[in-house]
C-alpha positions as CSV (number, residue, x, y, z in Angstrom):
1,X,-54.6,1.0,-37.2
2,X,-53.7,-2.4,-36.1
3,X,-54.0,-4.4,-33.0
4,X,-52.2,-7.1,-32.1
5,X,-54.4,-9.2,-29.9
6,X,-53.7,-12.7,-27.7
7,X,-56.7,-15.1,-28.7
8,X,-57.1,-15.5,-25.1
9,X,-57.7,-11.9,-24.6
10,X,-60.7,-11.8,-27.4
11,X,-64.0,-12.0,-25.6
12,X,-66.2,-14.2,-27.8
13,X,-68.9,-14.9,-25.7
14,X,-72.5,-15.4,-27.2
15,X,-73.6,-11.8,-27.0
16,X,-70.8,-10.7,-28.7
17,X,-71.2,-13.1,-31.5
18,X,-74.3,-11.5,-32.7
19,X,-73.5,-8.0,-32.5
20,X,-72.8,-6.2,-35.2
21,X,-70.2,-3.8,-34.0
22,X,-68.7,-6.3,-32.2
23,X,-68.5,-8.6,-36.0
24,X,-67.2,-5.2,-37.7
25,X,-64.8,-4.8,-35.1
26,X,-63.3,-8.7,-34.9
27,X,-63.3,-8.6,-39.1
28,X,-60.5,-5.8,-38.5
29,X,-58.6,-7.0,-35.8
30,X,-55.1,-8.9,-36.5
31,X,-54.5,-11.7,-33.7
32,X,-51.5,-13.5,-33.3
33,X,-50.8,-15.8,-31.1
34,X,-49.3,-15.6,-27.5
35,X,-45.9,-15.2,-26.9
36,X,-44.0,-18.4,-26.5
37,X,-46.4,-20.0,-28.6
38,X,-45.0,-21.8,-31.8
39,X,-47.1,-20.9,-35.0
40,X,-46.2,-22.4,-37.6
41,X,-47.5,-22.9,-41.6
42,X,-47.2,-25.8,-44.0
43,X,-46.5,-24.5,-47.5
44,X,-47.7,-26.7,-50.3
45,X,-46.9,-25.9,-54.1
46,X,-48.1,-28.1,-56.5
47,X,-46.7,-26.7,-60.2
48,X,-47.2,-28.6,-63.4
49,X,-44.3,-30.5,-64.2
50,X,-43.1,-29.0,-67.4
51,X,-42.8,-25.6,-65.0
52,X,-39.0,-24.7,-64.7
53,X,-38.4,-22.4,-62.1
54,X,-35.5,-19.9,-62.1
55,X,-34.4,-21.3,-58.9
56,X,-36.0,-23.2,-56.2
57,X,-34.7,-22.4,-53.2
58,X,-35.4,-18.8,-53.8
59,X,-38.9,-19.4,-54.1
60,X,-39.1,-20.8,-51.5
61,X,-37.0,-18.2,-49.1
62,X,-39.5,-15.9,-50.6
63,X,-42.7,-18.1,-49.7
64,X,-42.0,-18.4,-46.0
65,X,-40.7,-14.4,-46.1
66,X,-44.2,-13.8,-47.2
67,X,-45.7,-16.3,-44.6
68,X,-43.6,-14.5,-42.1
69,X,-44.0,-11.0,-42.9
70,X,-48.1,-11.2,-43.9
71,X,-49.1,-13.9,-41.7
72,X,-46.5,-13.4,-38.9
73,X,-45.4,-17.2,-39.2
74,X,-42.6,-18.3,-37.8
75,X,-39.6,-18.8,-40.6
76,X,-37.7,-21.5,-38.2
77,X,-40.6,-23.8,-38.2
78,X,-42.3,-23.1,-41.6
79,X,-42.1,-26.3,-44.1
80,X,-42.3,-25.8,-48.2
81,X,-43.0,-28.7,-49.8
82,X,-42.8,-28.7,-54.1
83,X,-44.6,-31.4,-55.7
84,X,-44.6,-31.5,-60.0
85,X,-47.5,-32.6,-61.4
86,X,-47.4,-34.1,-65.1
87,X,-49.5,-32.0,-67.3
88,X,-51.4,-34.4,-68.7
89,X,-52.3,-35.1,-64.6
90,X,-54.3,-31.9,-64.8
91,X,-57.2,-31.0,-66.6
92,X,-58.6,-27.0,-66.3
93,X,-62.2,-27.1,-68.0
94,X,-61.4,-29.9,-69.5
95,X,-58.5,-28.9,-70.9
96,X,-55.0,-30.1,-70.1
97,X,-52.5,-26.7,-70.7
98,X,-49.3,-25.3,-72.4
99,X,-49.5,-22.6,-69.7
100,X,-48.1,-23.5,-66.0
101,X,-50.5,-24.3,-63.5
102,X,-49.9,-24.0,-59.8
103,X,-51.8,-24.2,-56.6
104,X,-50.5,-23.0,-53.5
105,X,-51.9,-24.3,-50.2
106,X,-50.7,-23.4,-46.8
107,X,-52.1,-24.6,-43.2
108,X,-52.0,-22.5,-40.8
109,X,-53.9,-23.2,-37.1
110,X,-57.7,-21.4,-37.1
111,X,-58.1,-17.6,-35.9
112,X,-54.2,-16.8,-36.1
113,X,-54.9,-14.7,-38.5
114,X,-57.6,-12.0,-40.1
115,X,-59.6,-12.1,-43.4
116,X,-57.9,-9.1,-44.6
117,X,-53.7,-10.5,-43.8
118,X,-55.4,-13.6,-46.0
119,X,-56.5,-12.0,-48.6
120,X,-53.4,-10.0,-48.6
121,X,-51.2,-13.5,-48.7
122,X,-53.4,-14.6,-51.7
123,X,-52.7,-11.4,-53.7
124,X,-49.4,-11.5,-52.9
125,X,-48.2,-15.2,-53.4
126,X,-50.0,-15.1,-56.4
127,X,-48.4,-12.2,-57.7
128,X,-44.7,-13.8,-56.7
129,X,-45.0,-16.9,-58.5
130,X,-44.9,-15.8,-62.2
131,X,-41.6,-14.0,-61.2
132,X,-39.6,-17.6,-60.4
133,X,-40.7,-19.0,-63.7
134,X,-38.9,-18.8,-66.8
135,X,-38.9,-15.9,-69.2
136,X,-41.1,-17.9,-71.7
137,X,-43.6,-19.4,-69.4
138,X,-46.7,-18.2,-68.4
139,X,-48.7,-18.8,-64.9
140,X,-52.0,-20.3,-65.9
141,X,-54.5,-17.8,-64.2
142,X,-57.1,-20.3,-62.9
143,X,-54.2,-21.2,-60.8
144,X,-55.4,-22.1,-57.1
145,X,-54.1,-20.5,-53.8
146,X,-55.6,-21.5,-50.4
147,X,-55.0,-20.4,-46.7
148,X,-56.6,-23.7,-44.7
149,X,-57.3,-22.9,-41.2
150,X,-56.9,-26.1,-39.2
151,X,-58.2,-26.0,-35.4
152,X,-55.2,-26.4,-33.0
153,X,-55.8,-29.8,-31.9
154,X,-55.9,-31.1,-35.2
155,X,-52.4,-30.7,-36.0
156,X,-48.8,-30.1,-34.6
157,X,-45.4,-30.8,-35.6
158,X,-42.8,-33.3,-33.3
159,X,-45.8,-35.3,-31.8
160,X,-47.2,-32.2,-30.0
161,X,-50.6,-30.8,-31.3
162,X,-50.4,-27.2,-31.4
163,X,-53.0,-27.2,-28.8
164,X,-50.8,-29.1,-26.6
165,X,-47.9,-26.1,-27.3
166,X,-50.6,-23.6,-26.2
167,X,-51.2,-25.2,-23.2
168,X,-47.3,-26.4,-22.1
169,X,-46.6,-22.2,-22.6
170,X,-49.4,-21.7,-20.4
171,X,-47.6,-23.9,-17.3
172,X,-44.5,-22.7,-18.2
């Protein structure tokens, strides 16, 4: 079962913290945030530049569906940003490689989502990837995918932190 929490329903408070059913409990449940509130991601693919991709813009339709429908991002302010790295910019061991390499990072604001719906977007992104690249490549598999949590105030979009959404919803 699934819950579907407001953050500003979750009681957090110090005795809580150290509890272990309380812990158990919070490592289960899903929060998302409050309604009204704008939650956006920042999708970041770095792919080595000799990586041809069937088509681009499918990749990254299907990158913010998977933000959406994992994550429960919203699709009309998600950003996906390619960037091709020259292979002989990136070393594994080492070792530059024939094989592509990729890493995936995507920011999302702190506590919107659990451990499990991240791990879940990990497995899953890195499942998709290999299925955009040509038929003769091969995703290097110490390929990189991060989910970086970023507290609200440190980060908005249109010169609003999304601390300062939360808060404008609030008096709304």
């Amino acid at each position: 079962m699934i819950f579907r929490i407001p953050l500003s329903h979750l009681n957090c408070g110090r005795s809580n913290a150290t509890n272990p059913v309380w812990l158990g409990i919070a490592s289960r449940v899903m929060t998302v945030p409050q309604e009204g509130q704008p939650d956006m991601p920042i999708l970041t693919l770095k792919l080595s530049a000799h990586a041809q991709l069937r088509d681009a813009n499918a990749l990254a339709q299907d990158l913010m569906a998977l933000s959406t429908r994992v994550l429960h991002k919203r699709s009309d302010v998600t950003s996906v940003v390619f960037v091709h790295v020259h292979a002989s910019d990136w070393w594994v061991g080492g070792d530059t490689s024939n094989q592509v390499l990729m890493q995936l990072d995507i920011r999302i604001t702190h506590g919107t989502n659990s451990d499990e719906e991240k791990a879940t977007f990990i497995a899953q992104a890195f499942s998709l990837l290999p299925k955009h690249l040509a038929d003769d490549q091969q995703l290097h598999v110490t390929s990189y995918i991060s989910v970086q949590e970023l507290a609200a105030t440190d980060w908005g979009y249109g010169g609003m932190t999304q601390q300062q959404r939360r808060e404008r919803a609030h008096t709304l």
